[in-house]
N, C-alpha and C positions, 0 to 999 in steps of 0.2 A: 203868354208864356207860363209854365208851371200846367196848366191843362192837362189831365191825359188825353193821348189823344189827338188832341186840337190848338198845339202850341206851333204847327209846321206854316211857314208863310200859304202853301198852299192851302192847306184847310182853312187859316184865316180870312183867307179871300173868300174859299167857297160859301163860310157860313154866313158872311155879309152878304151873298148871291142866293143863299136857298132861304135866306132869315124863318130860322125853324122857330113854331110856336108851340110845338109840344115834344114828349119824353120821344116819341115815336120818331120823331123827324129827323134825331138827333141817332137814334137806333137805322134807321134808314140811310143817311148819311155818310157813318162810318162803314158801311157795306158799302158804297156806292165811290169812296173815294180809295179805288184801286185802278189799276191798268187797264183789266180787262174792262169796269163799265164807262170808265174814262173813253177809252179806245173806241170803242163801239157806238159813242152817243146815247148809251142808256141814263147817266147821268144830265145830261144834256133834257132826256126826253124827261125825266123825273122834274127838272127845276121848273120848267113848262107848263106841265099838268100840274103841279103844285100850285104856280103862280097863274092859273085859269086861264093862260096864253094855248093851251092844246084841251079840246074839250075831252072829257073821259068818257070814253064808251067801253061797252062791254060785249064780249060776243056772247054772252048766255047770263042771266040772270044770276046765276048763281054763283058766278064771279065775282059779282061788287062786295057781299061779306066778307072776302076771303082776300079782294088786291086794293080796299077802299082806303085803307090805312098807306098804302104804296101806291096810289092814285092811278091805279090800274096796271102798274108797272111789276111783273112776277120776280121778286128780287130776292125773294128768300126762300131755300130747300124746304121749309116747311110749308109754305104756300103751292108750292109744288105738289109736295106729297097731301094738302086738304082738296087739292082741284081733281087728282087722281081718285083721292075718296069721294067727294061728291059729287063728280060727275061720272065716273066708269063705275064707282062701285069698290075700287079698290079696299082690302084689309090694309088695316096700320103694317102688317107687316109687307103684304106686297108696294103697299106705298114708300116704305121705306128700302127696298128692291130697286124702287123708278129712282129713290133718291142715288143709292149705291151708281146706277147704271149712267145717272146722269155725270157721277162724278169720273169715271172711267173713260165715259165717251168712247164704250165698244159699239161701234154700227152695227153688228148681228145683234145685239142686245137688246139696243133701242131701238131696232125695227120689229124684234118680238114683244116690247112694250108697247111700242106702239099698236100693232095689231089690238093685243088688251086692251091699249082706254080705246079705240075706236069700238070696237066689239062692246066694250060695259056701258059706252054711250047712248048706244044702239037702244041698249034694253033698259035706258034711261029714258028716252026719247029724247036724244040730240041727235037729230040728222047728221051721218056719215060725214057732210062739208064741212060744217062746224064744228065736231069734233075732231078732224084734221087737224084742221087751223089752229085750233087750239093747242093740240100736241105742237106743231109747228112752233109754236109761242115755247112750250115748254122743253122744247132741245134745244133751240135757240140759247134761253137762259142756261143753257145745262154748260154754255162756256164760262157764264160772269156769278151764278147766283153763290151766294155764302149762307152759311147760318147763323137765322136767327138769333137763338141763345147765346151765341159766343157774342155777336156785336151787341145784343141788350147788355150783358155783362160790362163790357169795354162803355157803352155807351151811361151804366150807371155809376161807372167811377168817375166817368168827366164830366157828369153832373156836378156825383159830389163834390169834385175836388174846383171846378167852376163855382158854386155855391160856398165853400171854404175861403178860396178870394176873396170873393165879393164882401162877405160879410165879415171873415176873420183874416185881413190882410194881412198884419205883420205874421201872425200865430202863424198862418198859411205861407209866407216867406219864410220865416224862418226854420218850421220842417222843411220844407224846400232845401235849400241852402243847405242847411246840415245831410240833406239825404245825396246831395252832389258832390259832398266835399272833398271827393275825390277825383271828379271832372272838372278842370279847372276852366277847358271851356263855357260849359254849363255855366258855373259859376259866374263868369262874367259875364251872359248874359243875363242871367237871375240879379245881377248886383244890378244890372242898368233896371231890366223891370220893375227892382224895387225904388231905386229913386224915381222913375217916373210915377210910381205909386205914392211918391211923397214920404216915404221912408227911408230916415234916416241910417244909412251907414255908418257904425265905428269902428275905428281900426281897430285890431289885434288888442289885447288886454294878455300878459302873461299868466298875471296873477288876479284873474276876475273868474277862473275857470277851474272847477274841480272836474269835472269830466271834459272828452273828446267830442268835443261838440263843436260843429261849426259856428252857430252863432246860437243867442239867446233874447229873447224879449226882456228890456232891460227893467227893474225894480221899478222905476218910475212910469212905464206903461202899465205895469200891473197895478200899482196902486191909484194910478188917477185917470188910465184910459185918455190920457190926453198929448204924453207923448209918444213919437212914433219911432224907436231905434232900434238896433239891433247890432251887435259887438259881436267879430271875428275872432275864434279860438285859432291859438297857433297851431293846434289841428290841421288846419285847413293849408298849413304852407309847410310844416314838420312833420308828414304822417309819423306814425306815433310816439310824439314827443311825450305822451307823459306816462309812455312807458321807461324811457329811459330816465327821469327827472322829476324829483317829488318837488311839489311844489305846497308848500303851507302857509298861512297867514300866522304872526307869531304875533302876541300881544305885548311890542313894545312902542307904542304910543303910534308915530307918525310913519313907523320902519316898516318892511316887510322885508323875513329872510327867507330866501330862496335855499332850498336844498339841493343839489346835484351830486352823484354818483356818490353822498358821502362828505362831500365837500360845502361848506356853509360859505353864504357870502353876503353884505346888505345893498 
């Protein structure tokens, strides 16, 4: 939970089933867990070839730099548009043409693309069969493939924010929490994760709180790293109570007075 990302019961499963060992797999992944390659068994065929259960082959050599990282599987517009370039010949800009045409899925379009990578294959020396086949592969994907760069992005914040856990759990619940404090849902799930995280919840404090903040790492976690709490602003069940209500600490020994609209009380 807290993940980007990878906080959905579904994706928790799946990362148990594909147990990724690198930044890629996890870039891979978040492409992969949608409808379409759900639907399709692309994802299916992906956990396969990863876990050595489907051997990888390849119809042309020049494939394996280009799908080795996707175990042979075309799952990203830009592998697309590199198989265009180094097998037909294509320019970055006509490759990025094939990429347009794939996402449109006009049939006069991609059958005059087509024509192209077979024709630039030609004068590659891939025989007309295999460079069929190949296109074959690449309209195919032209229903499921995503890009790249968006899911590396996505995939380098659930790094991060998986590494932030791990290492800085309450700091990492407690942005949490305060970034929810308006989802009371949310909230109650983030409250159970924390205590299975062995972090303590405290209730509400009125007067423990100068700003709207859902919760705070409390004085005794910072100085000695050895407790683990975290304390509720009435934030979180008043949205914004301390705009309507000053609240100050006043130096009368064991008192605290409370200011409201003007009106003093102890």
């Amino acid at each position: 939970a807290g993940v980007f990302q990878l906080e959905s019961s579904g994706m928790r499963d799946l990362l148990k089933k594909l147990k990724p060992e690198k930044f890629e797999d996890i870039i891979a992944l978040l492409a992969l867990f949608r409808p379409g390659p759900i639907g399709s068994g692309m994802l299916d065929d992906f956990m396969k070839r990863k876990h050595g259960e489907v051997g990888l082959e390849y119809d042309h050599p020049l494939l394996e730099p280009i799908l080795k990282e996707t175990y042979g599987v075309i799952l990203f517009q830009e592998q697309a548009m590199r198989i265009a370039s180094s097998l037909a010949g294509f320019t970055l800009a006509q490759a990025d043409n094939l990429r347009r045409a794939m996402a449109k899925k006009t049939p006069e379009v991609m059958s005059q693309m087509r024509e192209h990578f077979v024709n630039g294959a030609l004068k590659n020396n891939i025989d007309k069969r295999a460079a069929s086949k190949i296109f074959d592969q690449i309209e195919y994907f032209a229903g499921y493939g995503f890009n790249k760069s968006h899911s590396a992005a996505y995939a380098l914040i659930s790094y991060r924010t998986a590494y932030l856990k791990a290492n800085f759990p309450v700091e990492f619940m407690t942005a949490l929490l305060t970034s929810e404090k308006d989802n009371l849902d949310k909230i109650a799930t983030y409250i159970n994760e924390a205590i299975k995280m062995g972090i303590k919840i405290l209730p509400p404090g009125a007067f423990d709180h100068h700003r709207e903040e859902l919760t705070r790492v409390s004085d005794a976690w910072l100085a000695s790293k050895r407790t683990r709490e975290k304390r509720f602003s009435l934030g979180a069940f008043v949205p914004g109570y301390l705009r309507h209500f000053e609240i100050a600490r006043v130096g009368l020994g064991d008192h605290v007075v409370a200011f409201a609209k003007g009106a003093a009380s102890k």
